[in-house]
C-alpha positions, 0 to 999 in steps of 0.5 A: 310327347303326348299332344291332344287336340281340342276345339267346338265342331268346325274349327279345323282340328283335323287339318291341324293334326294332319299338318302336326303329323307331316311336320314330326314325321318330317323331323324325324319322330315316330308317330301316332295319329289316333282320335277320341271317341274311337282309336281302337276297333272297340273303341270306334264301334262306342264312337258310332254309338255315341255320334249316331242320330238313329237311336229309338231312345234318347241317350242320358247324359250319365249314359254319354259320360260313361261310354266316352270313359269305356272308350277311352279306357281301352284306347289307353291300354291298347293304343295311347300308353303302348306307344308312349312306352315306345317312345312314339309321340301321340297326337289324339284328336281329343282327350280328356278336356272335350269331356269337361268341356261337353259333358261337364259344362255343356250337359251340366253334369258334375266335375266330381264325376269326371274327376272321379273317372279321371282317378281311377281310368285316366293314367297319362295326360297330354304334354301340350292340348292345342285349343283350336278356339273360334266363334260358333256361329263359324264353327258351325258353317264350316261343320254344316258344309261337310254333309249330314250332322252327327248327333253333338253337331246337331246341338244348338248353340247355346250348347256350344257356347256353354261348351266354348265357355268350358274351354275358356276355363280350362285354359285359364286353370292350366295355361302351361299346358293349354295353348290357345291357336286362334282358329278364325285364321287360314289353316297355315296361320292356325299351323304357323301358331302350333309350331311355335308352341311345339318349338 
């Protein structure tokens, strides 16, 4: 099975992958725990470029799109497809609803770019995406609390809730694969509510 898991910043998917691993391992299954942007050596060196603050230009949104897509192709063909093959199951902490939801929704850009990515990059789709769905305001504060913010966590809200609205439409497009967990819930709660999907 390929599970990704989606949400604004703050919302606990971390702790919810964490949780997922140790419960599938515990069942018996072979997994693997990987994140977007990065999963690669590659692919996290495009990451820190996308999430650092301290660059002496602004980065266009076109410019966004396309490293997240370079990221994901090689995370694909080296981490993600290899282990599908392998009958592994694959828990990605993101995947290709975040650029929908961030690029598409929150920047404005086209959905027929995306689509257009999608096509010609995109050879396998999650099973199940958990959508870790919260507040912003909520989100925000939990995120806050880690320390320093990268440069998506530094959005204003309104930004966010274009992105949570992103969300909510791609919930109500494919509800079978979509699930909602209602991430204002105790960590246990958000995990009890997986479970019950996954079972």
């Amino acid at each position: 099975m390929f599970i990704s898991f989606e949400g604004t910043e703050g919302v606990g998917k971390t702790t919810l992958i964490r949780k997922i691993y140790e419960y599938l391992v515990q069942q018996g299954q072979e997994v693997v725990l990987t994140r977007e942007p990065g999963g690669t050596p590659m692919a996290e060196q495009i990451r820190s470029l996308l999430l650092s603050v301290n660059h002496d230009e602004n980065m266009s949104n076109d410019t966004e799109l396309l490293l997240m897509y370079a990221a994901r192709a090689q995370h694909l063909q080296q981490v993600i497809v290899p282990a599908l093959l392998a009958g592994k199951t694959v828990l990605c902490d993101r995947f290709t609803d975040a650029s929908f939801a961030y690029q598409c929704a929150g920047r404005g850009l086209s959905r027929e770019k995306l689509n257009v990515l999608n096509q010609n990059f995109v050879s396998h789709m999650p099973n199940v995406t958990f959508w870790l769905d919260a507040p912003i305001e909520l989100g925000m504060s939990r995120a806050r609390e880690r320390g320093a913010l990268d440069r998506f966590e530094q959005e204003k809200v309104t930004f966010f809730e274009k992105v949570r609205a992103g969300y909510q439409e791609l919930f109500e497009q494919s509800p079978e694969r979509m699930k909602r967990l209602d991430a204002t819930q105790s960590p246990e709660q958000v995990f009890a509510q997986a479970v019950a999907y996954l079972k």
